[in-house]
C-alpha positions as CSV (number, residue, x, y, z in Angstrom):
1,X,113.1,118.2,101.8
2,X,110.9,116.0,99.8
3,X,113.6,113.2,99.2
4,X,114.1,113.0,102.2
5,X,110.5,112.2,103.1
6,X,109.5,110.0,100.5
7,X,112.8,108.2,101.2
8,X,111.1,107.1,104.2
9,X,107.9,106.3,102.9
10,X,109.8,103.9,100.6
11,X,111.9,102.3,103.5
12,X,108.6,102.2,105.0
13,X,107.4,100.1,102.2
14,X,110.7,98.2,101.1
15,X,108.6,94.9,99.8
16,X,106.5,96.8,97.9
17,X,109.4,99.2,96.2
18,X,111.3,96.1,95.1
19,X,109.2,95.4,92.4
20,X,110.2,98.5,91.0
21,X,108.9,102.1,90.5
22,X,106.9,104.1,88.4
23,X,107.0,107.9,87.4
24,X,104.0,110.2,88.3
25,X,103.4,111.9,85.2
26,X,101.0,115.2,85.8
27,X,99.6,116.1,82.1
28,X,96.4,117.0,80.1
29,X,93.5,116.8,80.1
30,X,93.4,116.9,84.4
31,X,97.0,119.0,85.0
32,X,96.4,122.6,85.5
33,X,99.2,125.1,84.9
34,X,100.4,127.2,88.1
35,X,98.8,130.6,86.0
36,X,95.6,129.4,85.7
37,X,95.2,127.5,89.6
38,X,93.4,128.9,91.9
39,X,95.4,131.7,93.6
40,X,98.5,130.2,91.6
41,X,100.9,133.0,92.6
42,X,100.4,132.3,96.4
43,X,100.2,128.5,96.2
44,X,103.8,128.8,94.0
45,X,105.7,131.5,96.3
46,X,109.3,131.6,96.5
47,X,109.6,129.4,99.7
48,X,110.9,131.4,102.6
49,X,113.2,130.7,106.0
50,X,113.8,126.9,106.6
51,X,112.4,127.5,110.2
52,X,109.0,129.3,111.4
53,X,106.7,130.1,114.2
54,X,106.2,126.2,116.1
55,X,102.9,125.2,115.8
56,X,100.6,122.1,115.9
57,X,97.9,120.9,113.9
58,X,95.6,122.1,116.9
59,X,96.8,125.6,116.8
60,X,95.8,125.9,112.7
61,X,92.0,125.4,113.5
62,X,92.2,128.7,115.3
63,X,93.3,130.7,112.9
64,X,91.1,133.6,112.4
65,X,87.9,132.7,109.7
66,X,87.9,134.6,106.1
67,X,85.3,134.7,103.5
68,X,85.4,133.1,99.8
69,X,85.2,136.4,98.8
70,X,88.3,137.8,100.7
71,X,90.4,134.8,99.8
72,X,89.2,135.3,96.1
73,X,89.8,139.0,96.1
74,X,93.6,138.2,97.4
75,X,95.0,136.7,93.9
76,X,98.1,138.7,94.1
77,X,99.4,138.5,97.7
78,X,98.1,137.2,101.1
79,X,94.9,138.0,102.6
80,X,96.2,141.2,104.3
81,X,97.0,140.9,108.1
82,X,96.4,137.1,108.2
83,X,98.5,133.4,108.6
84,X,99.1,133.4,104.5
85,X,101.8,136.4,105.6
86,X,103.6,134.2,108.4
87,X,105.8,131.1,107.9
88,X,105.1,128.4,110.4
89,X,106.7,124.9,111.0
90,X,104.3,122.8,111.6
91,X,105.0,119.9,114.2
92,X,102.4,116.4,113.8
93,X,102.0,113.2,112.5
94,X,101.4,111.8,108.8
95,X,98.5,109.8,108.1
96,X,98.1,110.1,104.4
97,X,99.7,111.1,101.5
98,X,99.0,111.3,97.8
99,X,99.7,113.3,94.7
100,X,97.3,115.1,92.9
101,X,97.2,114.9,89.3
102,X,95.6,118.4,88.4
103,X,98.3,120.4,90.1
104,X,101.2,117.4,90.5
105,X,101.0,118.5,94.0
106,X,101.8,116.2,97.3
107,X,98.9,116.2,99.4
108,X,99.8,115.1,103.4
109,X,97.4,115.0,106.3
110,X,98.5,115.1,110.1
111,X,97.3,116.1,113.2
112,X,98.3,116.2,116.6
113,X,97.8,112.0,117.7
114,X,100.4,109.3,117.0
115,X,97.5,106.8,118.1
116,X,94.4,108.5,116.3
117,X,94.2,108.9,112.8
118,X,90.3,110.2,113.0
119,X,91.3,113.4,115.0
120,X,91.2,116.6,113.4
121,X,94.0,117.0,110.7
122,X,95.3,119.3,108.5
123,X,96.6,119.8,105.2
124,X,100.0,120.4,104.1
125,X,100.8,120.4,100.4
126,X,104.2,120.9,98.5
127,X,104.5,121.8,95.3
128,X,107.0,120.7,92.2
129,X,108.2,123.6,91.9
130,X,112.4,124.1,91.4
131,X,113.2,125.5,94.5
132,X,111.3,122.3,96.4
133,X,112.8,120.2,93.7
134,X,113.4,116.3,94.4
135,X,112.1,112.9,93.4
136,X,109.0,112.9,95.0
137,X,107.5,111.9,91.7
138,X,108.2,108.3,91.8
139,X,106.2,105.5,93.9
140,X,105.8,102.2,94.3
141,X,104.3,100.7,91.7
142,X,101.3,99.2,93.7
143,X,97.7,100.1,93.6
144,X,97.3,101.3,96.6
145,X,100.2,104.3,96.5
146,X,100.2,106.8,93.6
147,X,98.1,109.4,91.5
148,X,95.0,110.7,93.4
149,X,95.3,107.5,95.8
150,X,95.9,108.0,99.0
151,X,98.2,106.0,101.0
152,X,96.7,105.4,104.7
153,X,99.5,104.6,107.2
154,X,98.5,103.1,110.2
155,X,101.3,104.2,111.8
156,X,102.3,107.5,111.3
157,X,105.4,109.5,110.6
158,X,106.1,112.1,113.2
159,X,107.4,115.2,111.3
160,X,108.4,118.6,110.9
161,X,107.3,120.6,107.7
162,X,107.9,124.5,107.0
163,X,105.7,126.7,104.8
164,X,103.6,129.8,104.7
165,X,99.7,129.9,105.4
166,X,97.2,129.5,103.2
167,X,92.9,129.5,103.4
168,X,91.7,127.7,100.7
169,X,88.4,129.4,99.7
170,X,87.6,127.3,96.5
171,X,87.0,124.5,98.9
172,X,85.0,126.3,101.7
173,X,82.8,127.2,98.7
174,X,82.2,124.1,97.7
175,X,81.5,123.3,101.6
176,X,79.2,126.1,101.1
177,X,77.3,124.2,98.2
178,X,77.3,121.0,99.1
179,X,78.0,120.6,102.7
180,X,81.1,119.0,104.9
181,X,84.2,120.1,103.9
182,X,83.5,120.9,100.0
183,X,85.9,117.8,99.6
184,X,89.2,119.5,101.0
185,X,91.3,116.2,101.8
186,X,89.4,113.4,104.0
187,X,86.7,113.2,106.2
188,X,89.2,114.4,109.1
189,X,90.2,116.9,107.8
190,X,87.9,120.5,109.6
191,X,89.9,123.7,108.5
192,X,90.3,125.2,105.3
193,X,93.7,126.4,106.7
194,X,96.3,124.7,104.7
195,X,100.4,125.3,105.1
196,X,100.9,125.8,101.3
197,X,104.0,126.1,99.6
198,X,105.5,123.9,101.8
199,X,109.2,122.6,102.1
200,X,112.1,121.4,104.9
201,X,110.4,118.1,105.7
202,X,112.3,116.9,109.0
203,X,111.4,113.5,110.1
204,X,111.4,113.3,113.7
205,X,112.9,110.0,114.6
């Protein structure tokens, strides 16, 4: 669960967390309520099975391609025969983490090296929602580790993390506009495939 990851990230970082903590707080004007996100009721879905199909960060970039306008048209449900109907566990390494503060969401990218933080990774994101409840909120109160900024570990936490698919179209639009990866995550991140509710964060020691 999300203690349980974030109580590593502060072992990780036990200088730092000594001189105390702060609390995240996600609220106007940038926080955006779950009913007016895009594709809320998918990205806020009862979580599901603590377990799912085993796959690696490799195996998301061939998920099949959609459109904007499919993802769009799929408000209500998952895009019909496609990943956001499956629950998958996904098996990689951390390399950053963050919270966003327009959904209070945890943003982590991983891929497939324990040596390489430049290959391709993906992105998971967990939600505060009840049922993934925890104290994920707090952080070290340091610069370099809290709202919208991303903490860079150079070396990464090897992990397991459950949750359904999920193509995020608003951002392949903005790729669309603008070019590279309309701003979805880093640089190294290549898919618009996210895992998205996610929850059951194993670390694998």
């Amino acid at each position: 669960m999300k203690r349980l990851l974030f109580l590593v990230l502060l072992t990780l970082f036990v200088s730092i967390a000594a001189h105390g903590q702060i609390n995240v707080q996600c609220g106007p004007p940038k926080f955006v309520p779950p009913n007016k996100q895009y594709r809320g009721k998918l990205k806020h879905r009862t979580i599901g099975n603590p377990t799912g199909s085993i796959i690696h960060a490799s195996d998301m970039y061939t998920f099949p391609d959609e459109t904007v306008d499919d993802a769009s048209a799929a408000i209500n449900g998952p895009i019909p025969d496609s990943p956001e109907a499956k629950t998958f566990t996904l098996d990689a390494f951390l390399w950053q983490a963050k919270v966003e503060p327009n959904d209070c969401e945890v943003h982590l990218e991983l891929n497939d090296s324990k040596t390489n933080s430049n290959a391709n990774r993906v992105i998971v994101e967990i939600p505060p929602d009840t049922d993934v409840s925890g104290d994920y909120h707090k952080f070290p109160k340091t610069k370099v580790f809290g709202p919208e900024v991303p903490f860079r570990f150079t070396t990464p936490v090897h992990m397991r993390i459950t949750g359904f698919g999920f193509f995020d179209g608003v951002h392949l639009h903005f790729a669309q506009l603008e070019g590279g990866n309309g701003g979805h995550g880093s640089a190294n991140v290549k898919t618009f495939w996210e895992l998205h509710p996610a929850w059951n964060v194993t670390i694998i020691p």
